[in-house]
Structure formats: structure tokens, C-alpha cells
N, C-alpha and C positions, 0 to 999 in steps of 0.2 A: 224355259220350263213354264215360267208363268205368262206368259202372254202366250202358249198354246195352249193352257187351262182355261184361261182368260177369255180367248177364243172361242173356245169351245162350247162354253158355256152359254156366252152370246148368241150364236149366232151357229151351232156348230158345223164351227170353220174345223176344216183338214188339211193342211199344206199340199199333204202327198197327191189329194183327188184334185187339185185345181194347180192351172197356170199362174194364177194370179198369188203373188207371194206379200201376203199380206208384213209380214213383220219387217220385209225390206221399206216399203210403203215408208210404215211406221217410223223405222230407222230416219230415212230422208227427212221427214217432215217434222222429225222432233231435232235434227243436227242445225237445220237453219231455222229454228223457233224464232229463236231471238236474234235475226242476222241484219244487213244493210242491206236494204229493201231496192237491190238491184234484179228486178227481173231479166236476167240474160243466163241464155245458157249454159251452163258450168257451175254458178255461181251458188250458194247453199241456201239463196233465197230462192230461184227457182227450183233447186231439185227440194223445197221444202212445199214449195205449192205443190207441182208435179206428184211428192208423193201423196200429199194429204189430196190432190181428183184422184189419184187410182186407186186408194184406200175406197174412198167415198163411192165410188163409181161400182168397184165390186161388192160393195157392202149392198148399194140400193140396185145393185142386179140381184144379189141373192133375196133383197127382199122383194122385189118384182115377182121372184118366181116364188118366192112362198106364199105371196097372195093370189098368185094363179092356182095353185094344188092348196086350197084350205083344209083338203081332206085330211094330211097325211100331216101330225103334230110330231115336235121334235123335242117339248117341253122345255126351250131354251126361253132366256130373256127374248131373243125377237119374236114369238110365239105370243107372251103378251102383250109385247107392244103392238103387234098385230091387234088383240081383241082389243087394247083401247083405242086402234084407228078406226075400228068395225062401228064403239058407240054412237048415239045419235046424237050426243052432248058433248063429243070428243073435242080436244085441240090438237090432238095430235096428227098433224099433215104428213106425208112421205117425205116431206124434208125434215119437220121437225124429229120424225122417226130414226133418219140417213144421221141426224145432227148427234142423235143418243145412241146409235150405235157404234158411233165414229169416238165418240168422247169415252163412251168406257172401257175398252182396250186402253187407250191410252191414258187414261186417270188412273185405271185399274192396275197394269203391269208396271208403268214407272215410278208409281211411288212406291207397289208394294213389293217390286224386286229392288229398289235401293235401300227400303226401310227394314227388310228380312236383313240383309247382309249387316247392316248396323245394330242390329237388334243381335244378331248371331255374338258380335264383335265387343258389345255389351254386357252382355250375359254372361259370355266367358272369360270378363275382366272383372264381374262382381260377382263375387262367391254367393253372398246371401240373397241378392234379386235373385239368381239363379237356382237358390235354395227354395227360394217362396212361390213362386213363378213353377216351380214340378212340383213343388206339394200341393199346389193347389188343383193343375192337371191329374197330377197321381190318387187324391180326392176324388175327383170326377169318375176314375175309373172303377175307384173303390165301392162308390153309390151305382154305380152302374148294373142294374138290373139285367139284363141280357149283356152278357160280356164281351160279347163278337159283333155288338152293333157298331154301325158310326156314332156323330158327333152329331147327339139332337139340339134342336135349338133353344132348350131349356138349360140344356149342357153350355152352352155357348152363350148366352146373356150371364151364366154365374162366374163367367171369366172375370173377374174384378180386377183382381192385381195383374192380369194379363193386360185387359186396356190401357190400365195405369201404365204398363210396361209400352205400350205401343205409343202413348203420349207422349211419353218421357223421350221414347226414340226418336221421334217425328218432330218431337222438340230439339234434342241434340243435335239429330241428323242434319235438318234444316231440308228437308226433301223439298220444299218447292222455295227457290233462289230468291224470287219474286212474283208479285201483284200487279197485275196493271188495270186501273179505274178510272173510267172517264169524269169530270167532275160535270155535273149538269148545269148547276147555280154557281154562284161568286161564295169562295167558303172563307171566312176569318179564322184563320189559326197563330193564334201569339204576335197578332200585329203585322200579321201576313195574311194579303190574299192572292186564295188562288182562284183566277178567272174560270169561270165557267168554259168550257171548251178543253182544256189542257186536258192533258193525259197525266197522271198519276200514278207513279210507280213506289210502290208498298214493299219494303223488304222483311219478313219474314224473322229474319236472323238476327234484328235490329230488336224485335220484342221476347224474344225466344232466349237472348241472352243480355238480356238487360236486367241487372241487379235488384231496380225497384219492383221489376216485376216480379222474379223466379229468385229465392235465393241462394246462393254459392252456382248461378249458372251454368256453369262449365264444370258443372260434378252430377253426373248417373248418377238420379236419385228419383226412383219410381212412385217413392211412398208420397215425393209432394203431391201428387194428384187425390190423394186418399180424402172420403169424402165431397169430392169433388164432383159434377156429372161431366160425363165421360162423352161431352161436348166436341165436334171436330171441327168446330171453328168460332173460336175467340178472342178477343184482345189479346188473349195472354196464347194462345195457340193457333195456329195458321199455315200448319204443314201441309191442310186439305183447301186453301183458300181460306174465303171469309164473307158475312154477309150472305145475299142472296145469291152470291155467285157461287156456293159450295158445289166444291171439286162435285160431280156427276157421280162417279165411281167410288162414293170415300168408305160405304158401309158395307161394299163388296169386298174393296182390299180388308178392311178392316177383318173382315170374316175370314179373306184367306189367310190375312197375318195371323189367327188367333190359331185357323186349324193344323198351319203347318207348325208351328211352336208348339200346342200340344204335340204331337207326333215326334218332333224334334226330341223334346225334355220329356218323353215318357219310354223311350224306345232308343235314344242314343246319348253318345256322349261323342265329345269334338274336344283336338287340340290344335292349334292354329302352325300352319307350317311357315308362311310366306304371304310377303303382301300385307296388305290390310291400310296401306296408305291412302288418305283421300285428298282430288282436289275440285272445287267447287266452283264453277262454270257458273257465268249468268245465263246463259243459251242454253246449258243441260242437266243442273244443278250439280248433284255431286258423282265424283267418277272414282275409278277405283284402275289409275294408270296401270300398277300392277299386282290386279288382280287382291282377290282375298281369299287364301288357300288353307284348306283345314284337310285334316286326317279324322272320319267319322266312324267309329266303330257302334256294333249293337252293346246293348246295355246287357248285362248277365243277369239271369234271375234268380 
């Protein structure tokens, strides 16, 4: 569901009108992310290159042809990355375009269908986030001036304790496994160095449940972020990357985490059937072997 939102959005892709099955693509080239860099057939290093050309290949045909028809607007994300290839001060080239279209699908839908499901899992294990988290939604709707509008974007920055909540998840969760940073120069760390050239792999989980950082770690608890700016990548948080390399797609998931939660805590109530176990994959981060199963009723008025 959300990588055909996801989709959509970008770029709007339709499965049904095209051959080209973008979310297999995806599939392929996120299973051999992190594999043994054997290019041979079968292997989940090449079916991970293979999918990420024919993600890429159908992404920059569809943008070939929307820059042939400039007449006809779709008002999607490639719509403006079109107008800033158009400027005359632009840097944005057809590659670097192919590179931003290709990266938030997949920033977009993998952290924020891993992150919904732990959040869901969350929520319905602490009574009071869950308590504060809809009063603050059920707030929104209260001030809501036109009562059959959607969710304006004045509505959606006073999300407070909802970010908090999506921190906190993205903290627990540990959605992204690891980091990998090139070192450019010779760096001294505690009487170590590391050579310029090496690769550096940053684990995520390492500062996310580290005592000095977060206190009682390994306990749901939304309010430590309180006060805090509702930063997506810091020493102390790093579920969207870090530095200048932040995740591509972190303030779109973020947007979609915020609006399917409202919807969620103002319109339903969930009791969990089955499932809900996680295990966490350097190559996929976290997986859910079997499944995470709820029973969703409407809320009564």
C-alpha cells in the first residue's frame, strides 16, 4: 500500500497501465543491498543490480517522455523536478533527476512501512502515548474549521507528540541496520586511526540504545524527545541516516507516518491477533517472519 502511494505521488506510476513492475525492481535490489559482491547470475548481487537498471531505466523513460509532452502537468514530485532541470542556474542533470527519483520510493516506502508497523505495535502496548497521541489528533479535529477537509499543513507541523512518537519509533525500531561512510582523511579516534580510504560502517543501534545516550533504552518512551527539535538525523538519532547524507525521502515518510496515524487514532481502534515477532537483517533491517496481524474495527461515535 505504501509504495503504490509512494509511487504515485512521484511519479504517478500505475502497475495495472505499464509492463514494467516497479515494486519487483525494488524488491530484487533492496534483498541483495548488502550481499557478496558476486556478479553472476542467480546470485542476489546481480539480481540486486538488475533490479535497481530496470527500476532506473523505467523511471528515466517516464521522464524522457514527460519532457517531450511539457504541455500536459501531473502535479507530482517529477513535475518539479522537471521545472528545476528547466532553470538556467540548475544542477539538476537527467541523471541527477533518474538518482532522485530512484531514491525516494525507496527511502520513502521502506522505512515508512517498517516504521507504521512498530509504531502500530507501540501504541497498542502503551495505553498513555496512545492516550496522548489521539488527544492530540482528536484536538486537530476539534479546531478544524471546515470538518470534511483533509489534513492542512498547519494541521501537520502542530503534530508535536506525534513526531515525538515517530522518533521514539525509529529509535526503537532501528529501521536503518547501518551506515556506510567513506573516510576521506586519516581520522584519530581513542588512539586509533583510521586510514583515509577505508570504508566505515556506522551502526545505528549502537547509539539508539546506548544508556549514556537515551535513558532506560529499551523502554517506549515518546516524552524523552519533548522539547527537543524534531531533528531526523543526529548523534543521538539516525533511523533516516546522518550528516550530509540524510535519507532523501525522510520528510515525506515522515508526512505519511503522521497522516496515517491521525486517521488510524481518530477513526479506529486495533487489537493484535498474531505475529508481531521481529528479526533484524544487516541486508534488510527489520522483518516481521510471521507477519504482524491485528483485527481493526471503526471507532463508535
Amino acid at each position: 500500500m505504501m509504495f503504490d502511494f509512494t509511487a504515485k505521488m512521484i511519479c504517478n506510476y500505475d502497475e495495472s497501465k505499464t509492463p514494467e513492475k516497479l515494486k519487483e525492481n525494488y524488491s530484487a535490489f533492496l534483498s541483495g543491498l548488502i550481499s557478496f559482491p558476486l556478479n553472476i547470475p542467480g546470485t542476489s548481487y546481480w539480481k540486486c543490480l538488475k533490479g535497481r537498471e530496470r527500476a532506473r531505466k523505467t523511471l528515466r523513460n517516464m521522464l524522457l517522455e514527460r519532457l517531450a509532452s511539457p504541455e500536459r502537468e501531473h502535479k507530482d514530485i517529477m513535475d518539479f523536478i522537471i521545472q528545476e532541470m528547466k532553470k538556467d542556474d540548475t544542477i539538476v542533470t537527467e541523471e541527477i533527476a533518474v538518482d532522485l527519483l530512484f531514491g525516494l520510493p525507496f527511502g520513502a516506502n521502506e522505512t515508512t512501512s517498517s516504521t507504521l508497523i512498530f509504531a502500530v505495535q507501540y501504541l497498542g502496548s502503551h495505553p498513555s502515548a496512545l492516550a496522548e497521541i489521539t488527544r492530540e489528533h482528536e484536538s486537530i479535529l476539534r479546531n478544524r474549521k471546515q470538518k470534511d477537509s483533509g489534513i492542512t499543513w498547519e494541521e501537520y507541523k502542530s503534530m508535536s507528540f506525534t513526531m515525538m512518537v515517530v522518533n521514539e519509533t525509529v529509535r526503537m525500531g532501528s529501521i536503518l541496520p547501518s551506515i556506510f561512510r567513506k573516510v576521506d582523511k586519516d581520522i584519530e579516534i581513542k588512539g586509533y586511526t583510521i586510514p583515509a580510504g577505508w570504508m566505515v560502517l556506522v551502526s545505528p543501534p549502537a547509539a539508539h540504545f546506548n544508556p549514556n545516550v537515551h535513558k532506560d533504552p529499551h523502554v517506549f518512551n515518546p516524552w524523552r524527545w519533548q522539547g527537543q527539535e524534531p531533528t531526523s538525523g543526529s548523534n543521538a538519532l539516525m533511523g533516516f541516516g546522518g550528516g550530509i547524507k540524510l535519507c532523501a525521502g525522510v520528510d515525506f515518510a515522515k508526512l505519511q507516518i503522521a497522516i496515517f496515524l491521525h486517521h488510524l487514532v481518530t477513526k479506529y481502534r486495533w487489537e493484535v491477533i498474531k505475529g508481531g515477532e521481529v528479526v533484524w537483517r544487516q541486508s534488510t533491517g527489520p522483518i516481521f517472519p510471521n507477519g504482524f496481524h491485528v483485527r481493526i474495527s471503526e471507532k463508535t461515535k
